[in-house]
N, C-alpha and C positions, 0 to 999 in steps of 0.2 A: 399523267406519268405516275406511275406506281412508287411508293414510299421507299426509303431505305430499309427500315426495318422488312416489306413486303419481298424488296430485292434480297435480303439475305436467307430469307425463309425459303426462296423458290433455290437459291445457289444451294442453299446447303442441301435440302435435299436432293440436288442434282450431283453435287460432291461423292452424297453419301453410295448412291445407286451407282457412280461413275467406278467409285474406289473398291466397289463388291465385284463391280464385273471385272475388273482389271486382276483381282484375285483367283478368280473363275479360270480367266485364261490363261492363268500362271498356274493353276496346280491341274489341269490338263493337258501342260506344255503347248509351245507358243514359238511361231517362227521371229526371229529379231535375222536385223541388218542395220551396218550403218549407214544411215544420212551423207555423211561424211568422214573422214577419219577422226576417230576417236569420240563420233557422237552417235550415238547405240539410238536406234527407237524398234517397236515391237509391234506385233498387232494388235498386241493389250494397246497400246496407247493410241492405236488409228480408232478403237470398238469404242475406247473412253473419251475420245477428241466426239467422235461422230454420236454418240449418245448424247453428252451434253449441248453439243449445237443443237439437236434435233428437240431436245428437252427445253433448249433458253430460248431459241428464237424466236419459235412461234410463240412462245408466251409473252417475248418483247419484242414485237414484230419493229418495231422501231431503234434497239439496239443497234449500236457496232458489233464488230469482232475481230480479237486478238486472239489467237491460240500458236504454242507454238507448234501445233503438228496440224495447219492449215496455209496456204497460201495468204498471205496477206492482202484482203481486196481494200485496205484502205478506206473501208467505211468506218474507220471510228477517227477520222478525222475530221468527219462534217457531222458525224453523229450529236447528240446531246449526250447520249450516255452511251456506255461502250461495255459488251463483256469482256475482261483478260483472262485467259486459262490456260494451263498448262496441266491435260488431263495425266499424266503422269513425270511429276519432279522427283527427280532422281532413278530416272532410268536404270543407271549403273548398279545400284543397288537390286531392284525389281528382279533384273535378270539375275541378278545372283543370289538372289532367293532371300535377303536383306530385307529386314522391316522400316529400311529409312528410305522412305518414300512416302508422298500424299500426292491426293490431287487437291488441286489450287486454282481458284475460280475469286474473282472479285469484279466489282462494278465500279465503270471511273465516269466520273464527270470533272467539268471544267479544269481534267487533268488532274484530280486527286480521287482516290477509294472513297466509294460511299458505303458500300459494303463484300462484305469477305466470308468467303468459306474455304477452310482449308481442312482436308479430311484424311487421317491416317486411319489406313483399313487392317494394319497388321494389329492395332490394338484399340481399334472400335475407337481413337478420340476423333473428335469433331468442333474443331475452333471454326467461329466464328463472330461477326461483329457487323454495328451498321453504326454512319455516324452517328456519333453525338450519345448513343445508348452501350457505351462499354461494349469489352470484349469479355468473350466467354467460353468456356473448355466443357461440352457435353452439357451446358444448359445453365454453367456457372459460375461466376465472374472471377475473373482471371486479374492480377495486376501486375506489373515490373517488378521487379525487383528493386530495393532502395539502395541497393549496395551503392556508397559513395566513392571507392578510392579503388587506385587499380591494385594495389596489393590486396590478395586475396579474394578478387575478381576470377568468376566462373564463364570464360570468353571462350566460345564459339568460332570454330575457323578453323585455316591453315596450321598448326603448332609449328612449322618450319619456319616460315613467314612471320611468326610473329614473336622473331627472341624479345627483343627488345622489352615490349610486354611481360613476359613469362621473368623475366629480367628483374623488373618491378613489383614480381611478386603475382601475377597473374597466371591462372590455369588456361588451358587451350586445347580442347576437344574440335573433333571434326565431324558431321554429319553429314553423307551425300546431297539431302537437300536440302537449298537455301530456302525454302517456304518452311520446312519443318524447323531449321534455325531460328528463322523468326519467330514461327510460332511458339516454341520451345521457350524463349526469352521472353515473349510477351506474357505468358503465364508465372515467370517468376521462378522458372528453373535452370535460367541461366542467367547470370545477368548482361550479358551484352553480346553484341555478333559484332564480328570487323570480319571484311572481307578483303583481298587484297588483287582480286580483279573486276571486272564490270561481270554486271547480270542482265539478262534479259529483262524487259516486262512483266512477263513471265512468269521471272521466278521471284518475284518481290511483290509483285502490286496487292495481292491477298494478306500478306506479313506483314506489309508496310501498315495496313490501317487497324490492323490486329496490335502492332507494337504500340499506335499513337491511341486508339481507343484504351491501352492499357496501361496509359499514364507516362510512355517511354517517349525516347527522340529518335527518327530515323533520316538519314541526312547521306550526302555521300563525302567521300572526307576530305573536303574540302570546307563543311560546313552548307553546303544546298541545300534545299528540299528539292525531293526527286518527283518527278513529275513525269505523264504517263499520256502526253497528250504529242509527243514527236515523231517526227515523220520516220527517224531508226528509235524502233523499239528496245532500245538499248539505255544503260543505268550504268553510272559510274560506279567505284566499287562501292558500297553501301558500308554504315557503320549504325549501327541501331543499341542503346542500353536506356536506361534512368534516365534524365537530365543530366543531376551530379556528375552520374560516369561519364556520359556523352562529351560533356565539356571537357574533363581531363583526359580523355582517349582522343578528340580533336587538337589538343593543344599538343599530345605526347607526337601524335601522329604528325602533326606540322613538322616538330622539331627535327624528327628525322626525315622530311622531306629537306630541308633546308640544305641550301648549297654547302 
């Protein structure tokens, strides 16, 4: 079975290839439709689904597969290792001609990222990570941010959602995609993401090990670790910063669950 370090080398440049063509069919115009209501997908994202499978499987002939613009056949449940992708996160943006969007590819075993590529094509970066070897922004090591206290905390999210926060002295920015949130934070330009509903597989599993290669805690806020190995591909809401922050954003966050 191929290294982590080898898995992220083959991802990212599958990321990279994925995120060019998806750009291609957007400045040539592109028929979209939705899925469902209020869930937008394109043909960029069936060229950039069907490229990257075509790219990763045969080279991990023994791989799962998770994508969200594929049927689920349920092989990354007997698998040993599993691709998750989401060749284009943040739809909504894409089609509105919006640079917050990437694509987002990572490799899971025993239910955790072994490695990650998460590719923004409107500004050529490219995160990536494999365990245990740090995370890295275009070739070069990224860390968390140390900010400890939530006043004066750079928080990622909803800003409606999250007075209480903002309250305590916290900023709250929004960006279409939750992999580029992550990614964003793991490098140290934000310090924390809270979310305040669930996310797919999807849209974390690349972030996730990008945050904790980067010295950060990703957890859902309850305090779990989130795990990528269940039969719905689905993640509570997710709360990712520092340690420091982590713990005072889990403790703030209890309080106002509280009866």
């Amino acid at each position: 079975m191929a290294g982590a370090e080898d898995d992220r080398a083959l991802i990212a440049r599958a990321a990279r290839d994925a995120g060019q063509l998806a750009l291609a069919f957007r400045a040539r115009g592109l028929k979209a439709w939705d899925k469902a209501a209020g869930d937008p997908v394109s043909e960029a994202d069936i060229a950039a689904d069907t490229l990257l499978k075509d790219r990763l499987i045969p080279a991990r002939p023994g791989y799962g597969w998770l994508s969200e613009e594929t049927a689920d056949d349920r092989s990354r449940l007997s698998a040993a290792r599993s691709f998750v992708v989401d060749p284009i996160d943040g739809t909504r943006a894409f089609l509105k001609g919006r640079p917050e969007f990437v694509v987002s590819v990572a490799v899971i075993e025993n239910g955790a990222p072994v490695a990650a590529a998460v590719y923004d094509p409107s500004t050529e970066r490219l995160w990536d990570a494999a365990l245990g070897a740090g995370a890295r922004l275009n070739g070069q090591p990224v860390r968390m941010s140390g900010h400890g206290v939530i006043a004066g905390a750079r928080l990622l999210g909803d800003p409606g959602r999250l007075t209480a926060l903002r309250d305590m002295g916290a900023t709250a920015s929004t960006v279409n995609s939750a992999a580029l949130r992550l990614a964003l934070a793991a490098s140290g330009l934000f310090d924390g993401v809270v979310a305040v509903r669930p996310k797919w597989d999807w849209d974390l599993a690349a972030g996730h090990l990008l945050v904790t290669e980067a010295g950060g805690r990703i957890t859902d806020r309850a305090g779990d670790v989130l795990r990528y190995d269940r039969d719905l591909p689905r993640q509570p809401a997710p709360l990712a910063a520092g340690p420091a922050l982590h713990a005072l954003l889990l403790e703030r966050l209890a309080q106002e669950e509280e009866p």
